[in-house]
C-alpha positions in Angstrom: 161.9 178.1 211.5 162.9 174.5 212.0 160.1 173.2 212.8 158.7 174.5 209.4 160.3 172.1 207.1 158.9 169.3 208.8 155.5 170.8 209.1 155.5 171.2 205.3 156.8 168.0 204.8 153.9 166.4 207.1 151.2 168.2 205.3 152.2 167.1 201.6 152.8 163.9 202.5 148.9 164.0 204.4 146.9 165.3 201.4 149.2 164.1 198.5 147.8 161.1 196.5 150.4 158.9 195.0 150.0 157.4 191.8 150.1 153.6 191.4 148.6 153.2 188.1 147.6 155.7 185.1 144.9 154.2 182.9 146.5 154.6 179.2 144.3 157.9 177.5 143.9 156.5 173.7 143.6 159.9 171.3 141.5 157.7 168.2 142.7 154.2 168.5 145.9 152.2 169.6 146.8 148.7 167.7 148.3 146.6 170.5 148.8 143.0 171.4 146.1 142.1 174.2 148.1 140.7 176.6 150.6 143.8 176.5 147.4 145.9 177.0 145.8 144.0 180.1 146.9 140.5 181.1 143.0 139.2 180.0 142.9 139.4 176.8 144.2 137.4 174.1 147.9 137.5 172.4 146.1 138.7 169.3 146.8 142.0 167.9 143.6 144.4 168.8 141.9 147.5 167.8 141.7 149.5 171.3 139.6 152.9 171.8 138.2 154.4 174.5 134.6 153.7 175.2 133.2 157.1 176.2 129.4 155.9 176.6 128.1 153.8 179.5 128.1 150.0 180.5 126.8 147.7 177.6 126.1 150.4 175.1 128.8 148.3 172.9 126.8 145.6 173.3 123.5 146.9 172.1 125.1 148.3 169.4 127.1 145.2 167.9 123.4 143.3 168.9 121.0 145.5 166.5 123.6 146.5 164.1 124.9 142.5 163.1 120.7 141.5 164.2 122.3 138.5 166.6 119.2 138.5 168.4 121.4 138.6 171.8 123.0 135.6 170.3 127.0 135.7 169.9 127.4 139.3 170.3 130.9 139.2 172.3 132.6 136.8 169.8 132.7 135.2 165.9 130.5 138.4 165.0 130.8 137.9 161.4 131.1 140.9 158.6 131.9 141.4 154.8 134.3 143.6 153.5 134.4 143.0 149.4 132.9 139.4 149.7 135.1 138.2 152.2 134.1 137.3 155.6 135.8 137.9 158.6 134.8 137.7 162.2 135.2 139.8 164.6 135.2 139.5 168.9 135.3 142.1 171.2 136.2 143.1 175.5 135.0 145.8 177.6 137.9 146.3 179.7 138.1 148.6 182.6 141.6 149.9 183.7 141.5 152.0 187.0 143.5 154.6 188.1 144.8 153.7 191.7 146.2 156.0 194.4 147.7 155.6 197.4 146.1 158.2 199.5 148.4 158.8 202.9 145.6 161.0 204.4 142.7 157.9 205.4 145.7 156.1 206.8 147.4 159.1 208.9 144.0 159.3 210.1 143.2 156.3 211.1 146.9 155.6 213.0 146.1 158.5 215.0 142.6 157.9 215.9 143.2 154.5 216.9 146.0 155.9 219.1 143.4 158.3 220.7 140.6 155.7 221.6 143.4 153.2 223.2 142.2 150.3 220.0 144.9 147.6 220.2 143.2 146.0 217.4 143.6 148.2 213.8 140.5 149.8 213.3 140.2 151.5 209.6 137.5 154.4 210.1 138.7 156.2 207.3 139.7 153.9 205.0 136.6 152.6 204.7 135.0 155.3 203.0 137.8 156.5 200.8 138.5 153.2 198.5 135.1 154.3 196.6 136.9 158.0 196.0 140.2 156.7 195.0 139.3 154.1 191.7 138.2 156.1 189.0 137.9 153.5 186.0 138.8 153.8 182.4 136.6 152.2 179.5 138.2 150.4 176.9 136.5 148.7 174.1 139.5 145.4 172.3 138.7 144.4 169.4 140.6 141.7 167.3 140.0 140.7 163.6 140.3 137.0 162.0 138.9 135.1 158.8 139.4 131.9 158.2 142.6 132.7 155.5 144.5 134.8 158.5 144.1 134.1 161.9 145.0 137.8 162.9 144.0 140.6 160.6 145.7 143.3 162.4 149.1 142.2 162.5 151.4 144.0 160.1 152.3 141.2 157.4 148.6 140.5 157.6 147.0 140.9 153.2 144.2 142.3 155.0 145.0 145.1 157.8 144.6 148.2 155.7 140.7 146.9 154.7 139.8 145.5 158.0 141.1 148.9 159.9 139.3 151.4 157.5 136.3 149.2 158.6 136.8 149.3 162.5 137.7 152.7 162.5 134.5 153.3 160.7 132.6 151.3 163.0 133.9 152.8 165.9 133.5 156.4 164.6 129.4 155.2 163.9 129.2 153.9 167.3 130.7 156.6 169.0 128.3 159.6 167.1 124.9 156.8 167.5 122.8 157.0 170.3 119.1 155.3 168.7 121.2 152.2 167.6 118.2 151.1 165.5 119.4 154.2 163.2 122.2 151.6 162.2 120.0 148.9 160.8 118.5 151.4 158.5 121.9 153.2 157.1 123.0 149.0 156.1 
């Protein structure tokens, strides 16, 4: 009986992973500073959702819907909303969960001990890193013209146009998959 408690303790320690970091889960969108979102991006205030679709799909999609020709497609994209310009730039922005997974290392420790290494070997840890970081797609937007030099701050004259816009945007990107479908529907 006393040496059940320990046992228990050993085993849930050995196959427990312990959360480091938990990628934010974004319902529609989140308005956010950058910075306070991840430490890259800029001090602006930004339109955040969660990318769903693969690598560069974003891309291709801002490239045939604004026709850039693959020209300025991450930043100064410019678009109208009731004859006014505003411009528009944009991050794809991975956040990964992280673990710390007691198990690999348990593992290691005691294999090591068993082949006599004085050197640290990792045999386990080596495959497991791969396993462990399971990244979350974010797609950042921020908003400026040259009146306002952030549109989605809250005493900003513009906010309430320029997010009915982005959260159309985002809502035709997400449902899309031909994106030349877009150049027609302009």
């Amino acid at each position: 009986m006393r040496l059940l408690l320990p046992a228990i303790c050993i085993v849930f320690l050995t196959y427990s992973c312990i959360p480091i970091r938990i990628a934010p889960q974004i319902e529609d969108y989140k308005i956010t500073r950058g910075k306070k979102f991840k430490r890259s991006l800029s001090k602006r205030q930004m339109f955040i959702f969660e990318n769903s679709k693969d690598e560069n799909h974003f891309y291709d999609y801002v490239n045939t819907k604004f026709r850039l020709e693959h020209l300025k497609v991450y930043d100064d994209v410019p678009f109208n909303i009731d004859d006014e310009q505003y411009f528009f730039t944009w991050y794809e922005v991975e956040i990964p969960n992280k673990t710390l997974n007691l198990a690999p290392v348990i593992i290691d420790v005691v294999l090591n001990g068993m082949l006599g290494n004085d050197d640290f070997e990792p045999y386990a840890l080596q495959s497991v890193d791969r396993f462990q970081r399971k990244g979350n797609w974010y797609i950042a937007v921020e908003v400026y013209s040259d009146a306002e030099k952030d549109c989605l701050t809250t005493s900003a004259l513009s906010r309430e146009v320029v997010l009915k816009y982005l959260r159309a945007l985002k809502q035709e990107y997400l449902v899309t998959h031909n994106y030349d479908e877009v150049v027609f529907k302009n």
